[in-house]
Backbone as ProteinMPNN parsed JSONL, in Angstrom:
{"seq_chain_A": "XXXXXXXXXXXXXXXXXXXXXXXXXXXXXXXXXXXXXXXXXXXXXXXXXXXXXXXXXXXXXXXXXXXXXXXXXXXXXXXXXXXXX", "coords_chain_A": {"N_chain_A": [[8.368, -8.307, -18.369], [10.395, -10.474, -20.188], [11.853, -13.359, -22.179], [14.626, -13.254, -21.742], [15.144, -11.895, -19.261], [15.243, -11.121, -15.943], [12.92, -9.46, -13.808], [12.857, -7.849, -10.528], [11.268, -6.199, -7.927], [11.302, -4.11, -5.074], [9.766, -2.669, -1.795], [9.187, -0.458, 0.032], [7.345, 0.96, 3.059], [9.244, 3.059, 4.473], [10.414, 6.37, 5.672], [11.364, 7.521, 3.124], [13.412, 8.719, 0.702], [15.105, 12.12, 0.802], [14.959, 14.387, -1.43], [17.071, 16.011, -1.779], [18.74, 14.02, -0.832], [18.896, 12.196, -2.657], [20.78, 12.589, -5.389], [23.139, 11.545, -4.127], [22.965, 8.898, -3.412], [24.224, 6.738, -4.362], [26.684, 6.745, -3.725], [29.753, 5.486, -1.462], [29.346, 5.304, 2.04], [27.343, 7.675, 2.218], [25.497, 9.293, 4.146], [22.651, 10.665, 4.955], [21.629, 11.512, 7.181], [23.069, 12.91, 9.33], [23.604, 13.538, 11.953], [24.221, 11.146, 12.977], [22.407, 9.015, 14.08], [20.892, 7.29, 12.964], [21.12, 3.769, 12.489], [24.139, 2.189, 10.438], [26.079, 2.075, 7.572], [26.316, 3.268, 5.182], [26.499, 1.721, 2.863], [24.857, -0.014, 1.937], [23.191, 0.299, -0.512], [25.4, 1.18, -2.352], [27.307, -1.197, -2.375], [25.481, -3.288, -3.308], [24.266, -2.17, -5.867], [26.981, -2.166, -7.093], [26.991, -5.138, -7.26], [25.235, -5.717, -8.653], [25.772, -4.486, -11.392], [27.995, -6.012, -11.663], [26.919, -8.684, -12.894], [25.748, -7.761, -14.724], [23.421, -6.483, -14.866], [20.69, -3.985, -13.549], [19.853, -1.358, -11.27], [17.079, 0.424, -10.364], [16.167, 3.209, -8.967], [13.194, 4.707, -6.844], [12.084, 7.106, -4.599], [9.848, 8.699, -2.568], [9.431, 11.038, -0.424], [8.681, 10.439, 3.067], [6.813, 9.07, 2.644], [7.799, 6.482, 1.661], [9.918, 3.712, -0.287], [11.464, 2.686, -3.317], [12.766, -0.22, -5.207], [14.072, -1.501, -7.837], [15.129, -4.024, -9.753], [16.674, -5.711, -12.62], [17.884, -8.237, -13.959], [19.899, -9.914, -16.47], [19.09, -13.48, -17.568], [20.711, -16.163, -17.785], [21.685, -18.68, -19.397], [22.852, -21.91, -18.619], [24.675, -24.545, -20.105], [24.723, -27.764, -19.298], [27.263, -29.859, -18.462], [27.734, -32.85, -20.104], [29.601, -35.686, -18.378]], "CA_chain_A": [[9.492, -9.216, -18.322], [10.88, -11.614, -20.973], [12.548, -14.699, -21.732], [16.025, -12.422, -21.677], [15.837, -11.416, -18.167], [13.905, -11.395, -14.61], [12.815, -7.888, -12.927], [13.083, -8.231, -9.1], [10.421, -5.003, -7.47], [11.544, -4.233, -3.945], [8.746, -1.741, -1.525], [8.869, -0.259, 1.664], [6.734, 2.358, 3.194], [9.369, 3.902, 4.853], [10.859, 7.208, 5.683], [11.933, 7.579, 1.796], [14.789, 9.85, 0.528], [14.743, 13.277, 0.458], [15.288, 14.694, -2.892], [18.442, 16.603, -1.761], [20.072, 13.645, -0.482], [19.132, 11.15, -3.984], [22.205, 12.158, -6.18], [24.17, 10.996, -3.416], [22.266, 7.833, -2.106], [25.01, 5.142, -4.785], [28.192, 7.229, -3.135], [29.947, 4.804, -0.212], [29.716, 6.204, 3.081], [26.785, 8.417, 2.109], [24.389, 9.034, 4.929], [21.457, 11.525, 5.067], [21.403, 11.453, 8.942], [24.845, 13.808, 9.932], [24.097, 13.748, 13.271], [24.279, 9.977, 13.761], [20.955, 8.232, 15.11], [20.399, 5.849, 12.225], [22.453, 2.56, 12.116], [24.277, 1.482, 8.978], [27.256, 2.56, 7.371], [26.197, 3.668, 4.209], [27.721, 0.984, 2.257], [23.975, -0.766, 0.983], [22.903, 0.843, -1.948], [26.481, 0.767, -3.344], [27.195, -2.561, -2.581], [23.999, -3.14, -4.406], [24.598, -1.649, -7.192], [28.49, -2.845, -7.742], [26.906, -6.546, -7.456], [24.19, -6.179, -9.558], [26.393, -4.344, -12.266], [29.09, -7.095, -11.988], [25.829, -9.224, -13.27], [25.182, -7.13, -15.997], [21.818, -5.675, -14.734], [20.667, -2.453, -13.706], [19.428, -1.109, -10.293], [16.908, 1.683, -10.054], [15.666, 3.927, -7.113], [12.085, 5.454, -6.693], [12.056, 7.342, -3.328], [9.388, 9.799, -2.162], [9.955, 11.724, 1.424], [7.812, 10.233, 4.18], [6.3, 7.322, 1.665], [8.833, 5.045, 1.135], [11.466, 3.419, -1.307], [11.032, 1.258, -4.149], [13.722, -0.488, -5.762], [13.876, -2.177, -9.355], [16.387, -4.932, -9.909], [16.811, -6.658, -13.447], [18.922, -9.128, -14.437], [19.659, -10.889, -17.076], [18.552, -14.799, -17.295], [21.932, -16.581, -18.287], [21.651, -19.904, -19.696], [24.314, -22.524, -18.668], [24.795, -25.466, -20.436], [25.502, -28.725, -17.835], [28.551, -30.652, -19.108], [27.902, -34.514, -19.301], [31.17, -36.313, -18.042]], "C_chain_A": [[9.46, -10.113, -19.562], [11.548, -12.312, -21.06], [13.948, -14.183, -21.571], [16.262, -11.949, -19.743], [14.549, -10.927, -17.324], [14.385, -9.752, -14.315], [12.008, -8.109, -11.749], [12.246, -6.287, -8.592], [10.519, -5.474, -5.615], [10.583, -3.437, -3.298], [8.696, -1.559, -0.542], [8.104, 0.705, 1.809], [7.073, 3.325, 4.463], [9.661, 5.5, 4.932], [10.908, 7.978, 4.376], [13.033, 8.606, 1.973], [14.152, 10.999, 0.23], [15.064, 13.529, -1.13], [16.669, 15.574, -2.877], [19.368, 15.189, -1.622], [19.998, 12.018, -1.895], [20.244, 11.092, -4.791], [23.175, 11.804, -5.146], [24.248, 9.661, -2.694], [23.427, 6.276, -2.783], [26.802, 5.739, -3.872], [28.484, 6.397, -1.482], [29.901, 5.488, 0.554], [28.979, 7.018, 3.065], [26.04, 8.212, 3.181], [23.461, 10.396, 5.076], [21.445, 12.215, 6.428], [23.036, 11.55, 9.4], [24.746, 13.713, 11.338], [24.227, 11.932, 13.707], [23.433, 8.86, 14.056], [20.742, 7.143, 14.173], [21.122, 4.855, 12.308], [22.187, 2.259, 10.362], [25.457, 2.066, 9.045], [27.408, 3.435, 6.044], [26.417, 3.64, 3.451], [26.481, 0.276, 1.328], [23.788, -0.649, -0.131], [24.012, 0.593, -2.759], [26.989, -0.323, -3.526], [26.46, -3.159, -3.317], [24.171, -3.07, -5.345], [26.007, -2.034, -7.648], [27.702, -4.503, -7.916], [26.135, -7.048, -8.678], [24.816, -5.414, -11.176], [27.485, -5.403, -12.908], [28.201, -7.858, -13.451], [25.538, -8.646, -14.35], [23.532, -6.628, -15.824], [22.114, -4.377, -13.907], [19.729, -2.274, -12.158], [18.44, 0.341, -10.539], [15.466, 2.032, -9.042], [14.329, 4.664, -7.552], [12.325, 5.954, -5.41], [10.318, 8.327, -3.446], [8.817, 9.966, -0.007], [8.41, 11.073, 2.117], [6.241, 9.012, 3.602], [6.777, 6.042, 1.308], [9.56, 5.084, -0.029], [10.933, 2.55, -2.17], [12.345, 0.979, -5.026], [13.247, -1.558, -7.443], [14.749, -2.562, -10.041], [15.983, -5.404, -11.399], [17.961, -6.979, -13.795], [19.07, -10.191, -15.379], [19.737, -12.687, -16.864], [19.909, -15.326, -18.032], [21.592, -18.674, -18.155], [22.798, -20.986, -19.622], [24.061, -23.575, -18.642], [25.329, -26.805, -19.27], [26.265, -29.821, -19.111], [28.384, -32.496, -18.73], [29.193, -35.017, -19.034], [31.036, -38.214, -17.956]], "O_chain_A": [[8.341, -10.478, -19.922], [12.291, -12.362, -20.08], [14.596, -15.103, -21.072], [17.337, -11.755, -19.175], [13.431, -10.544, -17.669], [15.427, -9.11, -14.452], [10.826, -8.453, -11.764], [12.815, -5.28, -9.013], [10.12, -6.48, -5.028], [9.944, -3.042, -4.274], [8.146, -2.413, 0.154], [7.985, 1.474, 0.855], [6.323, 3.99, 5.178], [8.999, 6.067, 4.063], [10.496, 9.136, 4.446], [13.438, 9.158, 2.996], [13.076, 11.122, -0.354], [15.423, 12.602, -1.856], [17.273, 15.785, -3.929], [20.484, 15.123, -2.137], [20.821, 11.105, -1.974], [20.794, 10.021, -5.047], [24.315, 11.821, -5.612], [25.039, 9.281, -1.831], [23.551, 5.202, -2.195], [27.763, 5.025, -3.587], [27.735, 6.568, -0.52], [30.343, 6.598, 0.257], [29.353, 7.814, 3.926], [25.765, 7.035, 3.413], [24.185, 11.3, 5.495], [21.245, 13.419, 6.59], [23.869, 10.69, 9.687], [25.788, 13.802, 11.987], [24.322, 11.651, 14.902], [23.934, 7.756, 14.271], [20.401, 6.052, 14.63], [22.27, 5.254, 12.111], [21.26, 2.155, 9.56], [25.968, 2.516, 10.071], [28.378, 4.162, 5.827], [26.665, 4.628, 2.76], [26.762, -0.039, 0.172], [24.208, -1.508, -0.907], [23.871, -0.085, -3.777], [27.229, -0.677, -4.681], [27.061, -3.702, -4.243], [24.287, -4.131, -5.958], [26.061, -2.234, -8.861], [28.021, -5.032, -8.98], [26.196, -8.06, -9.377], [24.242, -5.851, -12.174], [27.775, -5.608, -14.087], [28.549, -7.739, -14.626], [24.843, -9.361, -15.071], [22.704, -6.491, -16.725], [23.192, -3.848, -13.638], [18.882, -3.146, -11.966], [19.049, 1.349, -10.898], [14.431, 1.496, -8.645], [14.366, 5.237, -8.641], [12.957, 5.095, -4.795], [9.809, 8.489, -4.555], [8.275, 9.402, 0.943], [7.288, 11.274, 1.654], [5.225, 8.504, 4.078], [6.322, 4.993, 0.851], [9.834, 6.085, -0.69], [10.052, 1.743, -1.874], [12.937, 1.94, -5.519], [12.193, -2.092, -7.789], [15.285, -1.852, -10.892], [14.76, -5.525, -11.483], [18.931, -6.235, -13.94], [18.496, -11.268, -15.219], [20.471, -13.116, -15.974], [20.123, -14.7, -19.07], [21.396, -19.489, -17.254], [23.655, -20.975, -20.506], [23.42, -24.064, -17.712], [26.289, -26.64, -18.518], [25.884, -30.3, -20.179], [28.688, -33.162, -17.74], [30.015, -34.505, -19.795], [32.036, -38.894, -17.726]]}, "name": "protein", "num_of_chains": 1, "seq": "XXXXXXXXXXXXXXXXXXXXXXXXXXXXXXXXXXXXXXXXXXXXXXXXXXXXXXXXXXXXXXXXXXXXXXXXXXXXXXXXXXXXX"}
């Protein structure tokens, strides 16, 4: 990391993504689980990723199947001047 911009390391040790269903995990509405059983909507990841693009940073995915997820947020550090009045 540097004075330009913070990197945010997310880590679970669940389930992870398969490797079939990764090019599809930023697509809305994507879900892995066709028959149903998981809750969600399949709206996180892309939400995610539209917010943190707005921002000008960059989202990226590690998965591996039946190890977990890791995520890897940076964003740049934005300096804002305070206005005396």
């Amino acid at each position: 990391c540097d004075s330009t911009q913070v990197t945010i390391h997310i880590t679970d040790t669940g389930m992870g993504i398969q490797p079939e269903d990764f090019p599809h995990i930023f697509k809305r509405f994507y879900r892995s689980d066709k028959a149903g059983t998981t809750r969600g909507f399949g709206l996180g990841l892309p939400i995610a990723q539209v917010i943190i693009e707005l921002h000008n940073g960059t989202l990226e995915i590690e998965s591996e199947p039946d190890k977990g997820t890791s995520a890897k947020i940076t964003l740049p550090l934005v300096y804002t001047k305070q206005l005396s009045i």
